[in-house]
N, C-alpha and C positions, 0 to 999 in steps of 0.2 A: 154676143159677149156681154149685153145688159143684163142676159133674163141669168139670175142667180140658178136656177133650178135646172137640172140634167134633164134633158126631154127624156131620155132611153129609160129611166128608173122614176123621174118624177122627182127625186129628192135635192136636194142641194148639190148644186155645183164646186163643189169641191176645189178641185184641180184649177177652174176658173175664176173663183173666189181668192185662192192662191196667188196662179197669173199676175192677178189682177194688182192683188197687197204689192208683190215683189216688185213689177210695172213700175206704178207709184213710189212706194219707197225708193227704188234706182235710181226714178227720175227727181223726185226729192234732195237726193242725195247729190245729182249733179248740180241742180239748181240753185242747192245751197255754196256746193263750190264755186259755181261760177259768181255768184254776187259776194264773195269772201273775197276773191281772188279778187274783181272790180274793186270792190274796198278797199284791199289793201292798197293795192295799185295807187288809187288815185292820194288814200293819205301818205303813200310814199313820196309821190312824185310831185303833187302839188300844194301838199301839204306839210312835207318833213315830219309826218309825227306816224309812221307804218302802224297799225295796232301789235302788241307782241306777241299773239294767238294769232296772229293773218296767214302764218305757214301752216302749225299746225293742224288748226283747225280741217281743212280743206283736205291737207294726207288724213287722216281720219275718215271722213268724209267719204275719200274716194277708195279704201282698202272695204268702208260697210258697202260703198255700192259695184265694186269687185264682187266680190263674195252674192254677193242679192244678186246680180245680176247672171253670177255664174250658175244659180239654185235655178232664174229665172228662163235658161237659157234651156237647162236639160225639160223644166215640166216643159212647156213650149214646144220643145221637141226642135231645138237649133241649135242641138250640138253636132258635131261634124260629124258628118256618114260617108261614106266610099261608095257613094251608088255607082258608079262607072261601074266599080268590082261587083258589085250586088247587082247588077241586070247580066252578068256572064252566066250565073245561076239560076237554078231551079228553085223557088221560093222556100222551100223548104230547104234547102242548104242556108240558103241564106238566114232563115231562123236560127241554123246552128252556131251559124257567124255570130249573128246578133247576140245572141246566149251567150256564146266566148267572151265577146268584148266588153256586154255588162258583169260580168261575173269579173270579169278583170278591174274595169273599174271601180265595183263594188270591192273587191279586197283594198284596192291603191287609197280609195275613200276612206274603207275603214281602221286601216294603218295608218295613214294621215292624222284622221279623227284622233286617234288616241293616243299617237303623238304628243298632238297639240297641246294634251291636258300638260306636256313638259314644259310650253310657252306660257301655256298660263298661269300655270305655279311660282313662273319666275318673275312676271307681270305682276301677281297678287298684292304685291307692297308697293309697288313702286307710282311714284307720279310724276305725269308728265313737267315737263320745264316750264314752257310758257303758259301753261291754261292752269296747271296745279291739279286740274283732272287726274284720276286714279288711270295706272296706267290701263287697266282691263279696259275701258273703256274703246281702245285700239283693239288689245289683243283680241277681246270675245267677238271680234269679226269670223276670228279663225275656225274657232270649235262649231259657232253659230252657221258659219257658211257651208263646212263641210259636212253636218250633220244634214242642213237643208239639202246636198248633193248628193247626201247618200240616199237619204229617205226616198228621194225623187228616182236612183238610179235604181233602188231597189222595187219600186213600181214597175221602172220597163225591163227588169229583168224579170218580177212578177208575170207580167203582159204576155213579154216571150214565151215563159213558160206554157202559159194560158192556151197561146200562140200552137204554138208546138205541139200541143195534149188536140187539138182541136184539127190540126192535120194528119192526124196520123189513120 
């Protein structure tokens, strides 16, 4: 996980250099909640004076490292599978499975995705209450997270395909 470079081609690690940012930033992102949250807390409770960003800030926080985290889950390869179902089969069925349920995904992503451009249109003017922050600053969790979900699902649907040409 250190050496940046793919052994198999020699060139950059991509995928891993990815991992890696999403990793980080998630855990960033927790990090910063959690010492938001200690903050406020304590100037609420032993100091009467709560900062008026100590809610905000932290939901913010936790919908960017939602989103990162869910980009981080698919490249990683920790999104949920039904191996129970997938060892009844012949691996090559099971290719076919996999190919269904990316390709599914991959439409849910990309309906999603261009959705969202609805949220953010209506976010575009608008600012938060307590921080005075623009509201995009929330919303572009959405377009950002799903775009990373799709790019990624459309890799192991890529794979599959790959997959599949090379069993046949």
């Amino acid at each position: 996980m250190d050496n940046p470079h793919d052994a198999e081609t020699g060139g950059l690690d991509t995928r891993g250099i990815v991992r890696r940012f999403l990793h980080h930033a998630s855990a960033l992102c927790l990090i910063g909640i959690v010492c938001i949250v200690f903050y406020a807390t304590m100037a609420r409770y032993f100091f009467h004076a709560p900062p008026f960003w100590g809610e905000e800030v932290p939901v913010i926080l936790f919908v960017w490292m939602g989103f990162l985290a869910a980009g981080l889950a698919i490249v990683s390869g920790w999104n949920v599978r039904v191996q129970g179902i997938e060892l009844l089969f012949r691996p090559r069925t099971v290719l076919w499975f996999r190919l269904v349920t990316h390709t599914i995904v991959v439409v849910f992503l990309a309906v999603l995705l261009w959705h969202s451009q609805d949220v953010v249109d209506l976010a575009m003017f608008g600012r938060m209450q307590a921080t005075g922050w623009p509201r995009w600053v929330l919303v572009a969790a959405l377009p950002t997270g799903l775009a990373l979900m799709l790019g990624f699902q459309i890799v192991l649907w890529l794979r599959t395909v790959r997959d599949l040409r090379g069993k046949s």
